[in-house]
OpenMM code with the backbone's topology and positions (N, CA, C; nanometers):
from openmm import Vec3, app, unit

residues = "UNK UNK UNK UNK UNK UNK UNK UNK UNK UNK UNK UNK UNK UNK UNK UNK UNK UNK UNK UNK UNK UNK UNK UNK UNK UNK UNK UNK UNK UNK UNK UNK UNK UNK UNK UNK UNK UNK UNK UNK UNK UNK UNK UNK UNK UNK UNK UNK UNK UNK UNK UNK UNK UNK UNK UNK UNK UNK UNK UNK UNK UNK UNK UNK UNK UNK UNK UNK UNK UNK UNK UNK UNK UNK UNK UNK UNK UNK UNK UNK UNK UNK UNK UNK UNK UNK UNK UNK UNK UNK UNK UNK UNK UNK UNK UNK UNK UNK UNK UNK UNK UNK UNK UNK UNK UNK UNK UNK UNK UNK UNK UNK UNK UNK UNK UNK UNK UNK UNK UNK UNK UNK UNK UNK UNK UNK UNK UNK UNK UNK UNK UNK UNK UNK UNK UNK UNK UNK UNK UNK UNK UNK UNK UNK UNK UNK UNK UNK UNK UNK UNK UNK UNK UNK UNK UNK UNK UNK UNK UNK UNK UNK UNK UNK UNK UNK UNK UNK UNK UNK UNK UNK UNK UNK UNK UNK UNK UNK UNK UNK UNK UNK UNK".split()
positions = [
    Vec3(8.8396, 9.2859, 10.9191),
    Vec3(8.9466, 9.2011, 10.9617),
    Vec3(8.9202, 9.1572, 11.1045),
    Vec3(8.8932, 9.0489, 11.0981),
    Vec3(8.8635, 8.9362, 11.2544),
    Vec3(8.9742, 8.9272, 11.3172),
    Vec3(9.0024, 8.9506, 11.4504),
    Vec3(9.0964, 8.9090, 11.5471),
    Vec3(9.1184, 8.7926, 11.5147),
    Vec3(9.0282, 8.7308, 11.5187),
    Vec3(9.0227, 8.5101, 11.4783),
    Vec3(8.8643, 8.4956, 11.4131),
    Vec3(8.9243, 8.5335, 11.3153),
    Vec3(8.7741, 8.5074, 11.2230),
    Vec3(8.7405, 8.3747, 11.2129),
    Vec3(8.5890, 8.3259, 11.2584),
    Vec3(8.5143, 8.2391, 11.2637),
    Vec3(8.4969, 8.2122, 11.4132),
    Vec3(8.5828, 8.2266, 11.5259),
    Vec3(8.5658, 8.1828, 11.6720),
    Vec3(8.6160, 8.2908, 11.7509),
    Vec3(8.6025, 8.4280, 11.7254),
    Vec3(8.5655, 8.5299, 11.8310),
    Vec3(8.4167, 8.5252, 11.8607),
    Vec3(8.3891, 8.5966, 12.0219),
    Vec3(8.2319, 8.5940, 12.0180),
    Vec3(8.2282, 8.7769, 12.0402),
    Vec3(8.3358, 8.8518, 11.9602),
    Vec3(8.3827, 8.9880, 11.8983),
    Vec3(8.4464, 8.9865, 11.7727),
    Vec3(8.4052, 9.0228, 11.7156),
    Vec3(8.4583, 9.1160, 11.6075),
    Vec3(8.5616, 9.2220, 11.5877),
    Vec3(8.6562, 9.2478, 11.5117),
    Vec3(8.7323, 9.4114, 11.5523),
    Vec3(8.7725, 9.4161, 11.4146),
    Vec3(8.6971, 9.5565, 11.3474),
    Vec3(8.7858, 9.5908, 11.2549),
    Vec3(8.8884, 9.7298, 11.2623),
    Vec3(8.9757, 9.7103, 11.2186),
    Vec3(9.0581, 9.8454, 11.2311),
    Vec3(9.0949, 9.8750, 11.0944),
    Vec3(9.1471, 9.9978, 11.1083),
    Vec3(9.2397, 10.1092, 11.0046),
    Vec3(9.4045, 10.1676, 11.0722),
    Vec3(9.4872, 10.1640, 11.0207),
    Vec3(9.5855, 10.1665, 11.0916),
    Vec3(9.6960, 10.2333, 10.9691),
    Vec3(9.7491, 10.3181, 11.0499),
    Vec3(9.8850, 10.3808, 10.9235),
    Vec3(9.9496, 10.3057, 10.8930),
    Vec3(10.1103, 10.3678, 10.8384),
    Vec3(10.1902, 10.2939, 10.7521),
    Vec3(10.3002, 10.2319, 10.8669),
    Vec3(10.2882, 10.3186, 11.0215),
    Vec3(10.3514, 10.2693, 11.1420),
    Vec3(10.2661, 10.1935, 11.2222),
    Vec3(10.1559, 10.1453, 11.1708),
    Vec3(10.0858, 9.9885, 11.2321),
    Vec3(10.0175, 10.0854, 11.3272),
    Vec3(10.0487, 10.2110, 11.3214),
    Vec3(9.9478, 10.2430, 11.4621),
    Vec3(9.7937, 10.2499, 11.4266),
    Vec3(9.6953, 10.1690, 11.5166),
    Vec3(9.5865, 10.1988, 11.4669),
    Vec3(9.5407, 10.3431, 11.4909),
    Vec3(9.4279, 10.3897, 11.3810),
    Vec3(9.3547, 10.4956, 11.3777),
    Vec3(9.2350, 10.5248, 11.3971),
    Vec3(9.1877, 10.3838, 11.3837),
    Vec3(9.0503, 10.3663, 11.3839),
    Vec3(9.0356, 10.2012, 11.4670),
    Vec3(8.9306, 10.2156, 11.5033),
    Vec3(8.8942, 10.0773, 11.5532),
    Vec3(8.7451, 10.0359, 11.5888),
    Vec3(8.6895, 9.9298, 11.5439),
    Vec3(8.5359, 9.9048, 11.5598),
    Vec3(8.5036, 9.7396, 11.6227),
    Vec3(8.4487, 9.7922, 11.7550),
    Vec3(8.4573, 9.6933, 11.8217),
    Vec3(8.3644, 9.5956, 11.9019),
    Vec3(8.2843, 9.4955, 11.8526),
    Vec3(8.0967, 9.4552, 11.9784),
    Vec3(8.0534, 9.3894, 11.8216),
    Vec3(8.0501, 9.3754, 11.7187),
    Vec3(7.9805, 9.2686, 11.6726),
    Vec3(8.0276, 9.1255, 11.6846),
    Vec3(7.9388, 9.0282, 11.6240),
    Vec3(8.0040, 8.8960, 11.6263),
    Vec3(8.0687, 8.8829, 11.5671),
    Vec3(8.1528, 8.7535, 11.5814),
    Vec3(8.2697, 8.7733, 11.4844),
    Vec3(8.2516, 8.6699, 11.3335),
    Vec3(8.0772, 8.6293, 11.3793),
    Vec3(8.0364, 8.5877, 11.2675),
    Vec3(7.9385, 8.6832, 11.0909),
    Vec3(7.9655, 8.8096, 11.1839),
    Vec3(7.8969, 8.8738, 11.0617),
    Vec3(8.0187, 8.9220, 10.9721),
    Vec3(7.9725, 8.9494, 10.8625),
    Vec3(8.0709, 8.9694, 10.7205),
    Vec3(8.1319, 9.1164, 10.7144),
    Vec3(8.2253, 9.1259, 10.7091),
    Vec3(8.3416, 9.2286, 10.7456),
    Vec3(8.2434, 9.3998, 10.6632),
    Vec3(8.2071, 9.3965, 10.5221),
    Vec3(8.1402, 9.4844, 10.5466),
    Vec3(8.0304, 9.5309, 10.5671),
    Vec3(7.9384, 9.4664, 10.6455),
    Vec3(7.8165, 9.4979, 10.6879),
    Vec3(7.8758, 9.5662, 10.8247),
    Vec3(8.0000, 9.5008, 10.8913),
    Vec3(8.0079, 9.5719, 11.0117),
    Vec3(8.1106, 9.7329, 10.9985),
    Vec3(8.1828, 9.7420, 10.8516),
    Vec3(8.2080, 9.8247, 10.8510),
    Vec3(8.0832, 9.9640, 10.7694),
    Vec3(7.9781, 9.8971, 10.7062),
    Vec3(7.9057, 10.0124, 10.6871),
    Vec3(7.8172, 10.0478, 10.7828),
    Vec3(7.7928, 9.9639, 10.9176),
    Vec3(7.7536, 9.9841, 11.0266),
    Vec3(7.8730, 10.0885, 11.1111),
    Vec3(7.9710, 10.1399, 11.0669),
    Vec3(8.0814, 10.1840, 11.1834),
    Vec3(8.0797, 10.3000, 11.1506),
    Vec3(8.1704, 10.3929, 11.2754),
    Vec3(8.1097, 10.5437, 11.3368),
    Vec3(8.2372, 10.5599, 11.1695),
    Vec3(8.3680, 10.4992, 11.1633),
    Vec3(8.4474, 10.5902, 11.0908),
    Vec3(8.3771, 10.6044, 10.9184),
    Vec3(8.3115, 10.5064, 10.8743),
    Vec3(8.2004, 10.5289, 10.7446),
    Vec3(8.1306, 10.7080, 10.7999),
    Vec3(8.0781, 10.6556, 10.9195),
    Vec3(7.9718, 10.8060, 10.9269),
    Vec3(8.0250, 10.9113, 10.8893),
    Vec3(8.1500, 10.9417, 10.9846),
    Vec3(8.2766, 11.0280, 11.0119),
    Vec3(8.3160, 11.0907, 10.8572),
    Vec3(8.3400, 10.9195, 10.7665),
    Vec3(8.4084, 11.0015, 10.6167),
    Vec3(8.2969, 11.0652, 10.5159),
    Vec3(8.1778, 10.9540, 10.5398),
    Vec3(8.0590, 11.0419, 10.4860),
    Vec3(8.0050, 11.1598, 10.5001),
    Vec3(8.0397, 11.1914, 10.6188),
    Vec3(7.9716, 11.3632, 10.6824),
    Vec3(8.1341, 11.4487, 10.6562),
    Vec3(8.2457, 11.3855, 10.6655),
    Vec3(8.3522, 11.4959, 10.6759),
    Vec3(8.4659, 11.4550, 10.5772),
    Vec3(8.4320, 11.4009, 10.4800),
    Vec3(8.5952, 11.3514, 10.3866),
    Vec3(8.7235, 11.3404, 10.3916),
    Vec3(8.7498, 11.5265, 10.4023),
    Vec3(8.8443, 11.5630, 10.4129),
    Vec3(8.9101, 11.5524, 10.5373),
    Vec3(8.8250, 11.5284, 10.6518),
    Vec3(8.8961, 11.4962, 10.7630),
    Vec3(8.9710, 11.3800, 10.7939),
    Vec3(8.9311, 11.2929, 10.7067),
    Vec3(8.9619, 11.1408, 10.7515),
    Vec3(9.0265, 11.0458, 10.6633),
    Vec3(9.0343, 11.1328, 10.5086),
    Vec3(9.0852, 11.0808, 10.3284),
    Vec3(9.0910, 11.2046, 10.3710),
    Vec3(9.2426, 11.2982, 10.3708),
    Vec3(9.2531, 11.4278, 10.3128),
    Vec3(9.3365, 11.3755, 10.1451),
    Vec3(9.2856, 11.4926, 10.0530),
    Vec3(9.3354, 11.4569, 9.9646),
    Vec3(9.3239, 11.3666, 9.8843),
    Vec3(9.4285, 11.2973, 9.8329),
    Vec3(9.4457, 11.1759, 9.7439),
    Vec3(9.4277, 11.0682, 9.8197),
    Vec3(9.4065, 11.0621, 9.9603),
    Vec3(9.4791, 10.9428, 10.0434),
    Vec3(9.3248, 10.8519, 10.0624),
    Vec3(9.3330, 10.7043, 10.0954),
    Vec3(9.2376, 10.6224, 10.1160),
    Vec3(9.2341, 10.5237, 10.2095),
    Vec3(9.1547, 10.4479, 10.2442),
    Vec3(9.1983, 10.3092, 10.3117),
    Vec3(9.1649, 10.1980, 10.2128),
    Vec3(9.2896, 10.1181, 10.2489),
    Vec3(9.3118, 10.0020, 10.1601),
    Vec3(9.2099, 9.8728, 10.2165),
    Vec3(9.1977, 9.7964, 10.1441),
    Vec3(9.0379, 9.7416, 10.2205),
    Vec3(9.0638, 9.6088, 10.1432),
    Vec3(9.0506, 9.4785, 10.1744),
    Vec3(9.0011, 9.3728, 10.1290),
    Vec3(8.9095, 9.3499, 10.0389),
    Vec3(8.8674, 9.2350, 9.9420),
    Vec3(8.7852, 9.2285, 9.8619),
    Vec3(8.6304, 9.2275, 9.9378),
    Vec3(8.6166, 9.1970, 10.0534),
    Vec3(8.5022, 9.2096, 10.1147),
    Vec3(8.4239, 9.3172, 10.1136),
    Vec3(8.4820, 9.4191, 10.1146),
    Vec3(8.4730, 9.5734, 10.0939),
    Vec3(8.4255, 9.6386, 9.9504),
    Vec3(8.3627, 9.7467, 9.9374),
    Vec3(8.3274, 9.7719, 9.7843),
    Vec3(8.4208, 9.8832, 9.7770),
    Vec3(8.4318, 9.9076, 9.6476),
    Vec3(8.5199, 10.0281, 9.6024),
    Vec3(8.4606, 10.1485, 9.5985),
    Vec3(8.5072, 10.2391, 9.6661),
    Vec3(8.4469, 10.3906, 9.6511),
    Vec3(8.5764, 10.5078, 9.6568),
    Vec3(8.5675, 10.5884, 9.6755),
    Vec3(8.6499, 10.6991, 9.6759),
    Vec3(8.7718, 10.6820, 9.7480),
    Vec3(8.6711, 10.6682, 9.8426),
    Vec3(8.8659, 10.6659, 9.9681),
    Vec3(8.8431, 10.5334, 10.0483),
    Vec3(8.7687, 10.3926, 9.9274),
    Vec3(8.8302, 10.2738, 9.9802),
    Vec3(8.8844, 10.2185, 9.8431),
    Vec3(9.0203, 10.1507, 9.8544),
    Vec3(9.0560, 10.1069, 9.7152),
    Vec3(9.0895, 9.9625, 9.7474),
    Vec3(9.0179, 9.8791, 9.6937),
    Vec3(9.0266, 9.7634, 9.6976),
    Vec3(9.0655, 9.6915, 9.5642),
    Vec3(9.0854, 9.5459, 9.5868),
    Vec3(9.1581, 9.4542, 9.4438),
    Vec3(9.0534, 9.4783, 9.3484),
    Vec3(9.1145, 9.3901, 9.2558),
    Vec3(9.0411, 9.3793, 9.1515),
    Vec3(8.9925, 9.2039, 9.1392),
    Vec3(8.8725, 9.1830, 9.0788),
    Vec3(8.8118, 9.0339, 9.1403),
    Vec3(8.8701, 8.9620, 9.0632),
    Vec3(8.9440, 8.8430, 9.0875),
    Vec3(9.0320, 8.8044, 9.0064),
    Vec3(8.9408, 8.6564, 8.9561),
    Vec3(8.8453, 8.6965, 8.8206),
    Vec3(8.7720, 8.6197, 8.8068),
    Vec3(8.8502, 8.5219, 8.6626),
    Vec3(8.9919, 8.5234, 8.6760),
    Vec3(9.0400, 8.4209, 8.5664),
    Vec3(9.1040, 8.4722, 8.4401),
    Vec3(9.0290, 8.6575, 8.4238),
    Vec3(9.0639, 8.6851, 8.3047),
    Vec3(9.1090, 8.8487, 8.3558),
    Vec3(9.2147, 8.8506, 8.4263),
    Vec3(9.2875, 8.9661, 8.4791),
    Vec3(9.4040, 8.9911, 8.4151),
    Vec3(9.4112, 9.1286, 8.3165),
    Vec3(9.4838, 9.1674, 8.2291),
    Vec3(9.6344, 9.1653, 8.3519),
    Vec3(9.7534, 9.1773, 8.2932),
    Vec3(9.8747, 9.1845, 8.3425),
    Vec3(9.8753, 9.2915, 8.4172),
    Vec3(9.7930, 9.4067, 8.3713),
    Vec3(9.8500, 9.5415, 8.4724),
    Vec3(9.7513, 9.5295, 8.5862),
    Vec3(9.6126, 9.4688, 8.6231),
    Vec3(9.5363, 9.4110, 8.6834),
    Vec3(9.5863, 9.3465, 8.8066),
    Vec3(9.7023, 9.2178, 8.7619),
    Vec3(9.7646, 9.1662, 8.8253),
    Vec3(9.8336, 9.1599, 8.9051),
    Vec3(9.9390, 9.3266, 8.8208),
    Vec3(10.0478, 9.3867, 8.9645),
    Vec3(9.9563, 9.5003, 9.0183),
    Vec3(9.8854, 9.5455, 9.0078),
    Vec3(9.7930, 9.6404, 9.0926),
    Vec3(9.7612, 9.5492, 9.1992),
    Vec3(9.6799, 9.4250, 9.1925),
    Vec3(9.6599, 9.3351, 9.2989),
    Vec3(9.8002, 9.3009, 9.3703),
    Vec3(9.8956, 9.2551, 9.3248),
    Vec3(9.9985, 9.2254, 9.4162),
    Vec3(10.0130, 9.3958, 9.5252),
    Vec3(10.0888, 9.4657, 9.4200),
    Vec3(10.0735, 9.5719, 9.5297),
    Vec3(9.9963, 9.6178, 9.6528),
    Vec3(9.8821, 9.6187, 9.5890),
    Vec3(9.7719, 9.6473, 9.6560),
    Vec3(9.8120, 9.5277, 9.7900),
    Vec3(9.8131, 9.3992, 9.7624),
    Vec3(9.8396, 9.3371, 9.8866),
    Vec3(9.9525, 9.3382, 10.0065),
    Vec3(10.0522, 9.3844, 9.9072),
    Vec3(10.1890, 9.4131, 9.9499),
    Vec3(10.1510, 9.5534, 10.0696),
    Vec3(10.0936, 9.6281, 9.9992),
    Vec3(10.0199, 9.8027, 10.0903),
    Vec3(9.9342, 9.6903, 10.2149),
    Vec3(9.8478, 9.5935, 10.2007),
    Vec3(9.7696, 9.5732, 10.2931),
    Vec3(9.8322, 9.4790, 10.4429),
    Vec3(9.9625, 9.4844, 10.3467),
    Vec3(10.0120, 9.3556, 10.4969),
    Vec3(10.0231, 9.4674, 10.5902),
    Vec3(10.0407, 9.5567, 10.6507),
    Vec3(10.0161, 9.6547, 10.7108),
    Vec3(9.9866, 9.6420, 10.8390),
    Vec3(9.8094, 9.5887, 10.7844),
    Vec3(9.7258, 9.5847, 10.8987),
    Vec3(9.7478, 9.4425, 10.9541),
    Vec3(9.7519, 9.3640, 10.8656),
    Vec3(9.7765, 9.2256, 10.9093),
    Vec3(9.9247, 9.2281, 11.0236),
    Vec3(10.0673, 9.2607, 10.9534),
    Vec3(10.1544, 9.2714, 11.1021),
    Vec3(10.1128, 9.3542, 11.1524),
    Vec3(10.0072, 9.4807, 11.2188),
    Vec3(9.9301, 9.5191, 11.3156),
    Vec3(9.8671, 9.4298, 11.4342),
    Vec3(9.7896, 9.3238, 11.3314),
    Vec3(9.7428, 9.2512, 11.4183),
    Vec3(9.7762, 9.1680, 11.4709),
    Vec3(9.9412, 9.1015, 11.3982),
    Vec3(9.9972, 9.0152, 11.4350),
    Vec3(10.0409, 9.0670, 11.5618),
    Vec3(10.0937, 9.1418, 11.5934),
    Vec3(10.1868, 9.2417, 11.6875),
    Vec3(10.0987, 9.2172, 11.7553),
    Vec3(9.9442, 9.2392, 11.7636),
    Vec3(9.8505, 9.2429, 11.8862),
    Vec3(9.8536, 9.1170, 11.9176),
    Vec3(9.8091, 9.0121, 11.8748),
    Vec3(9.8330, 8.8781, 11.8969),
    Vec3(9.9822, 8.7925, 11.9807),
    Vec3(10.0897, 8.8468, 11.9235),
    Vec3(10.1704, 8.8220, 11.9678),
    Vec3(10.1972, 8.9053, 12.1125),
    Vec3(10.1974, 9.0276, 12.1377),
    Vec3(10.2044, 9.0773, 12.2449),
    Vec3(10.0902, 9.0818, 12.3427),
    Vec3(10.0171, 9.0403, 12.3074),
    Vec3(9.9023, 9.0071, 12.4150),
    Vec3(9.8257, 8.8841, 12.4070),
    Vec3(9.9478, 8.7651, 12.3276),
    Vec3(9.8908, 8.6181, 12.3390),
    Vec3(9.8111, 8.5827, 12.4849),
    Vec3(9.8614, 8.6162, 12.6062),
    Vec3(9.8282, 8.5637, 12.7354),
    Vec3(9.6585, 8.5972, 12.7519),
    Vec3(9.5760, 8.7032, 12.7240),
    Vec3(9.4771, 8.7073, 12.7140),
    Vec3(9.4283, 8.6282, 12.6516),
    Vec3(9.4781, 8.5252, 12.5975),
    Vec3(9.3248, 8.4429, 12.5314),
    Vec3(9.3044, 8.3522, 12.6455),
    Vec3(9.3603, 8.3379, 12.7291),
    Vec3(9.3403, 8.2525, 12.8789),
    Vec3(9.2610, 8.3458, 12.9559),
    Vec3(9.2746, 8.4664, 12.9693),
    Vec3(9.1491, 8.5428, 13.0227),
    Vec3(8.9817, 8.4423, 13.0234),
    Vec3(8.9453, 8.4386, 13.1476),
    Vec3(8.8063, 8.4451, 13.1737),
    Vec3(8.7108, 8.5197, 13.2423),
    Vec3(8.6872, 8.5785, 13.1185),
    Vec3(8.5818, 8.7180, 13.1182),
    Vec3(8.4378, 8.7271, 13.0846),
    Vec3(8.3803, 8.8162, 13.1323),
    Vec3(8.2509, 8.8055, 13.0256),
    Vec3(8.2685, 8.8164, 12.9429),
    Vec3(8.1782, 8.7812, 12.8429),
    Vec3(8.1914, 8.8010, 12.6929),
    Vec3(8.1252, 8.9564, 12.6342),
    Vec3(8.0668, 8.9971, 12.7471),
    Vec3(8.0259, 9.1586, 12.7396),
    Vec3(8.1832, 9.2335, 12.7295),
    Vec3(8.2427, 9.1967, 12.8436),
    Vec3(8.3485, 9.2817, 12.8305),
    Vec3(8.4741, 9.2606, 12.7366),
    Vec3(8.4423, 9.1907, 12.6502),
    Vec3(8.5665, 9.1433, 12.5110),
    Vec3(8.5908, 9.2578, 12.4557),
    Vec3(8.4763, 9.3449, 12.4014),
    Vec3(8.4990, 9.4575, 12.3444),
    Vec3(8.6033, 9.5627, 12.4164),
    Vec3(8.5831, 9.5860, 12.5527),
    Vec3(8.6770, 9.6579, 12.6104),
    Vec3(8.7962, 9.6380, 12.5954),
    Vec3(8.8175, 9.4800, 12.6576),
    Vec3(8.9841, 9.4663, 12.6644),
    Vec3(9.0299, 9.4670, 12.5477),
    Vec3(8.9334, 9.4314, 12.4293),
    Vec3(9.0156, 9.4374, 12.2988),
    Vec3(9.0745, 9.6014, 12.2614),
    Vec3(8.9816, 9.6758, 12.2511),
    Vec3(9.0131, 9.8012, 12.2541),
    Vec3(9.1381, 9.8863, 12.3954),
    Vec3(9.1275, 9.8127, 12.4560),
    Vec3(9.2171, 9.8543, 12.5576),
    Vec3(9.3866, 9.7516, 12.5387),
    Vec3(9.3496, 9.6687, 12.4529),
    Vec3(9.4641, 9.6113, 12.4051),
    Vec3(9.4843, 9.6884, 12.2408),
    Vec3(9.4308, 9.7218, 12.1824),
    Vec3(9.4620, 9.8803, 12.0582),
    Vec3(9.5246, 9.9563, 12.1203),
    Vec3(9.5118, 10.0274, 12.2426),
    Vec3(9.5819, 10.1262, 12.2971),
    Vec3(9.6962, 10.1090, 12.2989),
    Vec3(9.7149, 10.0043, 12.3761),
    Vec3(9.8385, 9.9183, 12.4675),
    Vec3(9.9512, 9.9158, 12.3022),
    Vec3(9.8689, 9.8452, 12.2451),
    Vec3(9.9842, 9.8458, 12.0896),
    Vec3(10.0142, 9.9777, 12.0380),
    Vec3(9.9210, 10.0771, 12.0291),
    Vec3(9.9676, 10.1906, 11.9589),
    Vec3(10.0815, 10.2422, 12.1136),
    Vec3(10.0652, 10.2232, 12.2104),
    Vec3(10.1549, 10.2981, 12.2925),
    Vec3(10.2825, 10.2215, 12.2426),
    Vec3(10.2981, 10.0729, 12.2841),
    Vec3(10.4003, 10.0157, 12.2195),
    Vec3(10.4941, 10.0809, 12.0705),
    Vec3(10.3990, 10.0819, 11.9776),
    Vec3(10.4670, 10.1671, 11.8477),
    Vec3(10.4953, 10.2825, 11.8765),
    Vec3(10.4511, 10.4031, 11.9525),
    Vec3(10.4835, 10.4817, 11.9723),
    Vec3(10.6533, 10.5006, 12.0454),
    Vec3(10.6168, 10.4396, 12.1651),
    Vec3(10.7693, 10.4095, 12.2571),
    Vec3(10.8827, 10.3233, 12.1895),
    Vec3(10.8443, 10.2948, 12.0649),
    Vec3(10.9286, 10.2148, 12.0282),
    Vec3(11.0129, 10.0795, 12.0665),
    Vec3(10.8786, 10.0397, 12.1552),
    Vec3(10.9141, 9.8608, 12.1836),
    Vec3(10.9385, 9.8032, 12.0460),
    Vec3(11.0478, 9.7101, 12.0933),
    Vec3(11.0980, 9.6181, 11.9648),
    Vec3(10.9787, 9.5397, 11.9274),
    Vec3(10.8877, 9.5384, 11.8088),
    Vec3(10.7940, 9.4326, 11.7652),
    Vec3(10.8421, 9.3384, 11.6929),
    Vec3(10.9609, 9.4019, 11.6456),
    Vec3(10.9871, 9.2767, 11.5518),
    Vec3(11.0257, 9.1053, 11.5941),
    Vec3(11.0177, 9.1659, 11.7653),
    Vec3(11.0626, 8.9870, 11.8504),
    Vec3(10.9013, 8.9341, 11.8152),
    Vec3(10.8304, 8.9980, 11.7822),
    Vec3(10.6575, 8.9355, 11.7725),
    Vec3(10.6280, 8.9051, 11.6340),
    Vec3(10.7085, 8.9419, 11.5422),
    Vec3(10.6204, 8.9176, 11.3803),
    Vec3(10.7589, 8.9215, 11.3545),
    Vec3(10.7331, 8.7714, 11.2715),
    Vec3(10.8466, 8.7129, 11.1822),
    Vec3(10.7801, 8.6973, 11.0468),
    Vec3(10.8982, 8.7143, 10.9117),
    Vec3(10.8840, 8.6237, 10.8094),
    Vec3(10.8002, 8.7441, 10.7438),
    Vec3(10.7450, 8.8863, 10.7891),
    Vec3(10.6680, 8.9224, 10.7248),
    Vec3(10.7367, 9.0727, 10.6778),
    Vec3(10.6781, 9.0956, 10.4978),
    Vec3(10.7309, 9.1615, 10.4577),
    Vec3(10.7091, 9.3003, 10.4879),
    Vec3(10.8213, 9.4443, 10.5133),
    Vec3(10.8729, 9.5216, 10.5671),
    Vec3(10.8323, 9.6234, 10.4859),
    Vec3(10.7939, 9.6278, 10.3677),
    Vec3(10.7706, 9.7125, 10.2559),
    Vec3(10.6187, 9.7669, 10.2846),
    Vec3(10.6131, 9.9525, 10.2883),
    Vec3(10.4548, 9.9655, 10.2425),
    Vec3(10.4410, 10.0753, 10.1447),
    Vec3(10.3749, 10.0493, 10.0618),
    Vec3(10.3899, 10.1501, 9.9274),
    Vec3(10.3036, 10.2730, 9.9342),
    Vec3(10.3833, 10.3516, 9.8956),
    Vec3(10.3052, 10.5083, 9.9017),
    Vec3(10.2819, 10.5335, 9.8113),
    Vec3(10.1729, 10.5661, 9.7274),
    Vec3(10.1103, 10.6539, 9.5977),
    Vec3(10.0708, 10.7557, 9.6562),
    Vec3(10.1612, 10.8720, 9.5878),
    Vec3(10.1504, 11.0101, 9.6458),
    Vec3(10.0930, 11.0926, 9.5320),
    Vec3(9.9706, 11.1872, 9.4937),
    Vec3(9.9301, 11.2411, 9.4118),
    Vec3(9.9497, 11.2152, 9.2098),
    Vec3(9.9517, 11.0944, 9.2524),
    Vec3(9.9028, 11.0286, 9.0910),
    Vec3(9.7740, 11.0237, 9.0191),
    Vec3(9.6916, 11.1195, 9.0872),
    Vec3(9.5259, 11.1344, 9.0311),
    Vec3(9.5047, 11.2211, 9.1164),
    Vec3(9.3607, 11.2903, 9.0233),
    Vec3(9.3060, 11.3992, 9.0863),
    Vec3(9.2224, 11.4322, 9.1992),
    Vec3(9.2520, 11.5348, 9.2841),
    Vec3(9.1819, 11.4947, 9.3892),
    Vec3(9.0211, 11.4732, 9.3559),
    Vec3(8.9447, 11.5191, 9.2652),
    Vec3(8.8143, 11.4613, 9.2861),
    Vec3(8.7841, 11.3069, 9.1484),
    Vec3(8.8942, 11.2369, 9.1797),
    Vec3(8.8850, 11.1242, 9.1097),
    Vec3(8.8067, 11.0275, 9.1928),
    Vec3(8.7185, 10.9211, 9.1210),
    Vec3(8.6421, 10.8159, 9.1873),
    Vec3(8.7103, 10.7186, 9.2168),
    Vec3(8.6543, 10.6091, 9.2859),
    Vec3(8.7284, 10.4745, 9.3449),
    Vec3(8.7807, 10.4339, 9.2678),
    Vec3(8.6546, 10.4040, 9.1230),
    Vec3(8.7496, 10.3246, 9.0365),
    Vec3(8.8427, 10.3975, 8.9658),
    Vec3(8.8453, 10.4993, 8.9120),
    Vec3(8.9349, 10.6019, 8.8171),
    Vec3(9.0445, 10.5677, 8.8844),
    Vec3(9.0637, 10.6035, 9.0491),
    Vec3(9.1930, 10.5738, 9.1280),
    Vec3(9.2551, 10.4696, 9.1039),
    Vec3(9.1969, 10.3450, 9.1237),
    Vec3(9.2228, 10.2010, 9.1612),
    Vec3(9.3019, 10.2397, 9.0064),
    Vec3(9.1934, 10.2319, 8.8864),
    Vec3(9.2710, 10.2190, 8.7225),
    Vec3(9.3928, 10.3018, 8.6974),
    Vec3(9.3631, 10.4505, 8.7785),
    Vec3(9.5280, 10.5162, 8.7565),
    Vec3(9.6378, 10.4212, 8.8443),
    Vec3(9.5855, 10.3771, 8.9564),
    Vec3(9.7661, 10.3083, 9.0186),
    Vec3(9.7419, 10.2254, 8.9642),
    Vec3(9.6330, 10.1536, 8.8804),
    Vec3(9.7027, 10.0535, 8.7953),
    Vec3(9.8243, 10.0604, 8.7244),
    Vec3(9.7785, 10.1409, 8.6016),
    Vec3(9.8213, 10.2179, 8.5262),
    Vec3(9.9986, 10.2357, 8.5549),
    Vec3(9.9999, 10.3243, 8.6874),
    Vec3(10.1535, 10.3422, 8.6972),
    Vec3(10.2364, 10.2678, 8.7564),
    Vec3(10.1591, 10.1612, 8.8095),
    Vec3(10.2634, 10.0204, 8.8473),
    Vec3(10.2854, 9.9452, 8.7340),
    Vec3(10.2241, 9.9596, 8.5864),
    Vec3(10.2555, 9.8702, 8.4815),
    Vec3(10.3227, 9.9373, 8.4213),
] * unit.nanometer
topology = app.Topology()
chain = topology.addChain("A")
for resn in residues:
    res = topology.addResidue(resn, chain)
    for name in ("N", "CA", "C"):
        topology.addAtom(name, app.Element.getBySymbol(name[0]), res)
């Protein structure tokens, strides 16, 4: 997920809970390379590959765009190539409904730190302030600044699937069980 995908000369992808706070953040490529080459390039891939349970305890995953492939503890849509059965269908809505998440995350960053795009900086140091503007927002959510004066119109709902499959179930088995119990 691009700050301003196609005309950053940074990149930033994040992971962020169900309170927008980010958890993760990956920050210094262009903002022309493809979302997962820079996430199988990133420390939190290393992190879940060497430690699972530290980072997916349990049942739990990160919800990921179609850009992304499906594995264990990333659950992404289903490719909606024309011939997507009905329960297919609301798995994808959901699934998107779970992902606005990150999106009012980023809106919130955008909106509360619109004035930086007038910044003239190096372009070395983008990565910093961006990451030093992650902080700035998770402190915000934390203290409980009002965000909602920054993100309008966007929906309030994030869905929890709490132990509906087994913990050593695969990406797809997962993805097909919350199919399954949203139909």
């Amino acid at each position: 997920m691009s700050t301003e995908k196609g005309s950053t000369p940074s990149s930033c992808k994040a992971v962020c809970d169900n309170q927008m706070l980010f958890t993760d953040a990956y920050i210094g490529w262009p903002g022309s390379v493809h979302d997962a080459r820079v996430f199988d390039n990133s420390d939190i891939l290393r992190r879940i590959e060497n430690n699972p349970d530290t980072y997916v305890q349990g049942n739990s995953h990160i919800i990921g765009d179609s850009a992304y492939g499906q594995a264990k503890f990333m659950m992404t849509p289903f490719r909606d190539n024309g011939h997507l059965t009905a329960a297919q269908k609301k798995y994808n809505k959901y699934h998107s409904s779970t992902r606005m998440v990150i999106e009012r995350a980023f809106g919130h960053v955008k909106g509360c730190f619109r004035r930086l795009k007038y910044l003239d900086v190096e372009v070395t140091n983008v990565p910093l302030i961006v990451m030093a503007v992650c902080i700035l927002h998770n402190l915000c959510i934390i203290h409980e600044v009002d965000i909602e004066d920054f993100i309008e119109g966007v929906e309030e709902e994030v869905n929890g699937f709490i132990k509906i499959f087994p913990a050593r179930a695969g990406g797809l088995e997962k993805r097909n069980q919350i199919m399954e119990e949203l139909y």
